[in-house]
N, C-alpha and C positions, 0 to 999 in steps of 0.2 A: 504494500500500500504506500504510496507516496506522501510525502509530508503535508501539501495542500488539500490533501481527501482529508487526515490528520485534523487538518485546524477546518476544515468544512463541518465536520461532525464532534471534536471533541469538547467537552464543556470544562466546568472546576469539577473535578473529581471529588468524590466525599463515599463514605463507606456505603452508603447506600445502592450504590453505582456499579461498584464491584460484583464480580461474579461468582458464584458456586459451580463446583465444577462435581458432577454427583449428587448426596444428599438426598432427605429423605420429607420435604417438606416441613420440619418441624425445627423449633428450634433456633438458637441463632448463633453466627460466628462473626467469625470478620467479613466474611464472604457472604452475603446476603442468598438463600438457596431460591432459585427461582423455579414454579412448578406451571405446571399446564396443563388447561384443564379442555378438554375433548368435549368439541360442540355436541350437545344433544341434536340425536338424531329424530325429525318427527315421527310418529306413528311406528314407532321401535323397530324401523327396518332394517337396523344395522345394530348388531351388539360385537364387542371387543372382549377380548380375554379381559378380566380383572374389571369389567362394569355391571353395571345392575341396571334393570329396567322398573320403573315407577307403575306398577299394576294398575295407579290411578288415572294415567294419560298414558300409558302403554309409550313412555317417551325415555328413549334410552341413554342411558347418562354414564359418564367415565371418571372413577380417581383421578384427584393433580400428580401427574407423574412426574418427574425431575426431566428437567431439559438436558440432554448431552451437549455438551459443549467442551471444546479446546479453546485455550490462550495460548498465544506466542508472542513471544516478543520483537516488537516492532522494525525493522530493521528497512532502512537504517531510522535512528534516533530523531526529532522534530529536535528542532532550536531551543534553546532554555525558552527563549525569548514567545513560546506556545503556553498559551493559556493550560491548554492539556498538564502541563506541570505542577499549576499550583501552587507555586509558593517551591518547590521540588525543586534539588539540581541531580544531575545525571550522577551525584556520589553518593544522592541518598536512595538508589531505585533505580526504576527503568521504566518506559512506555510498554504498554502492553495492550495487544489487541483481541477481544474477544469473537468469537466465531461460533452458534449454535447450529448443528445438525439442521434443524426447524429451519434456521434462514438461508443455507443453504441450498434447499430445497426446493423451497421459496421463489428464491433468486432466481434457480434453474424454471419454474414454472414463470417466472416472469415478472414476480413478485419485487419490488422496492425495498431492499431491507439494507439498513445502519449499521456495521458494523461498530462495537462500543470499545473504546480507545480508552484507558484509565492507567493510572500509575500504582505501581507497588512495590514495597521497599525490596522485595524477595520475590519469584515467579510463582507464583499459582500452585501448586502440585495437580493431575490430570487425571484425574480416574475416570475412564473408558468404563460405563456398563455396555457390555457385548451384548446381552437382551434388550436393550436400548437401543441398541444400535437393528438389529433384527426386527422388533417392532417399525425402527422409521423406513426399514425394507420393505416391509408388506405395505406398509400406506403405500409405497411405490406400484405396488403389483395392482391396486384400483380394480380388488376384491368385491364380487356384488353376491348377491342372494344366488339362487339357483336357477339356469332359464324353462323356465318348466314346459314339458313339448307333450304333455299328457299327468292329469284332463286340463282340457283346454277352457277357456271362461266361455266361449261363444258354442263349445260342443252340448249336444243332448245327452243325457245320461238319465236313468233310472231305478227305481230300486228292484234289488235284487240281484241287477245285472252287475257279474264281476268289473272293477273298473281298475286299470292298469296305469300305473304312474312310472312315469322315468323324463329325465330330464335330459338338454343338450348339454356335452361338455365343449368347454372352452377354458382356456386360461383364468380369465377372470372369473369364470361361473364353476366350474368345479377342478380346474390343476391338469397337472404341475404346473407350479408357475413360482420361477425363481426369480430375486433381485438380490442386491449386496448394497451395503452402508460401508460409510467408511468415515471416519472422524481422528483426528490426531494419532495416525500412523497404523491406527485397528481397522482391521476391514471385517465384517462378516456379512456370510450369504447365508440368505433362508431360504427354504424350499417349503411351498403350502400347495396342501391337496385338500381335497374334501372327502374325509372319514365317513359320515355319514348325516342322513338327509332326516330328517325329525317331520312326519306331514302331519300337521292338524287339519285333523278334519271337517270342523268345526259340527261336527256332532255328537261331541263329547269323547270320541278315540283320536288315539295317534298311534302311528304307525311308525315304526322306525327302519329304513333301509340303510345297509352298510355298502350298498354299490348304486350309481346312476339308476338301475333299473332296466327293465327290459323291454325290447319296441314293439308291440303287439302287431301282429300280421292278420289278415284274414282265416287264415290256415289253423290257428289257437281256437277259433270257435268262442265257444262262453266259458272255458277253462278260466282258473285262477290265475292271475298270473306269478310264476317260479321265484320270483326274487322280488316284489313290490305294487303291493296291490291293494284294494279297499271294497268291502261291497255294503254299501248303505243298505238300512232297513225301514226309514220312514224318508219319506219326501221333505224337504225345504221349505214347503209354501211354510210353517209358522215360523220361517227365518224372517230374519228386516232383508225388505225387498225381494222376498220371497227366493232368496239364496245363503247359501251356507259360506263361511267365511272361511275360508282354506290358508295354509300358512305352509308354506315350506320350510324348515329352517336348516342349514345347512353348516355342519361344524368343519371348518379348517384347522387340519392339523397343519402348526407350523413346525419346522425341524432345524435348528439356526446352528454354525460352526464358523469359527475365528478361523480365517485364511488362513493358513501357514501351520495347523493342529492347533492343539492347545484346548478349550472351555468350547463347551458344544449342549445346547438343550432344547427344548420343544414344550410348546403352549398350542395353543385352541383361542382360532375368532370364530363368531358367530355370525352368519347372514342370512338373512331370510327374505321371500319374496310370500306377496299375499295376492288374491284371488277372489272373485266371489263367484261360485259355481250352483246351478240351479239342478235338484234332483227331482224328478218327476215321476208318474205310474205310468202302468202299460195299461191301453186303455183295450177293453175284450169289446170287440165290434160282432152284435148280435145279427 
């Protein structure tokens, strides 16, 4: 970074200012720990490892988790004669410039973001969470619900008849689907697939699949279907809008490893897609 971007963004430093590099949101040090808190998602279409959903608006919410962030120090040095000092000369300290994974990121999508320029008598020390790092991977991979290609919201269905669910794979909708972080010399790549598919039925069952599911052909007849299926026993009409509320929800398992060996583990997001699907009777024509 140049000296002029330097005195463009830096102000009088004060403890406030400084960073936490880690941390567990509690607490306080020299280092002030900065946390981030994950937009609620409306209508709980998306849930993360480590969130909870409000039963009362069905709106899914996430713990402040600690931002990752690296310091380095500035190179080369701004003039005594920069505000960024403070009162500082170059024998009590150094310039240091902060850098968060988040703005990073950011920046790359096109985002405006400030590097934060602050002085300190000593460097920072740098603790790298590697699941930290794995988690800002997946936001990468732009993870959605399941694309559901059976039952369909516009198809006929009715009771009795077996009814066969399996969804499209894709990257985004059910894996593999790799990205890598990298922050202050650590790299780690995750790998997320989808373990398995949770359907609400919205008739009081759920159904649990551990694979995509299978395509039904004309040839299967009214068989059950082998690996993911549902057969209703009362119609929809006393649903709202005389249809039943369907829910997919889809767990990814992630698998995350630090380049070069070393610390390696796995967590679960959650995504789901929703539906509103209409069950009906076969009607006997006399």
């Amino acid at each position: 970074m140049s000296i002029a971007a330097v005195s463009a963004v830096a102000g009088p430093a004060t403890a406030d200012d400084d960073p936490v590099i880690g941390g567990d949101c509690e607490g306080t040090s020299k280092f002030v720990t900065v946390c981030r808190q994950e937009p609620a998602t409306p209508g709980g279409t998306q849930e993360q490892g480590g969130s909870s959903t409000d039963p009362s608006s069905g709106t899914n919410t996430r713990k402040p988790t600690p931002q990752t962030c690296s310091v380095e120090k500035l190179s080369p040095q701004p003039p005594t004669s920069d505000p960024v000092w403070d009162g500082h000369t170059p024998g009590d300290g150094a310039i240091y410039v902060r850098v968060c994974l988040s703005d990073a990121l950011g920046a790359a999508a096109g985002a405006q973001t400030v590097p934060q320029v602050f002085w300190a008598a000593t460097a920072p020390a740098v603790n790298v969470d590697p699941e930290q790092l794995a988690r800002e991977a997946v936001d990468k991979m732009l993870l959605t619900g399941p694309d559901v290609a059976s039952p369909r919201a516009t198809g006929r269905y009715v009771v009795g008849m077996p009814m066969w669910m399996w969804v499209n794979e894709s990257p985004t909708t059910y894996g593999p689907n790799s990205a890598s972080a990298s922050l202050a010399g650590v790299t780690v790549t995750a790998t997320a697939k989808v373990s398995k598919i949770d359907w609400q039925m919205g008739d009081g069952s759920t159904v649990t699949c551990n694979g995509p599911g299978t395509v039904y052909t004309a040839s299967y007849g009214k068989q059950q279907s082998p690996t993911c299926g549902h057969t209703y026993t009362r119609t929809s009409a006393s649903q709202s809008g005389g249809k039943y509320a369907v829910t997919a929800k889809a767990t990814w398992t992630v698998d995350w490893q630090v380049n070069g060996g070393g610390e390696a583990g796995q967590f679960t997001e959650v995504r789901q897609s929703q539906m509103q699907l209409a069950i009906g009777e076969l009607q006997v024509v006399r």
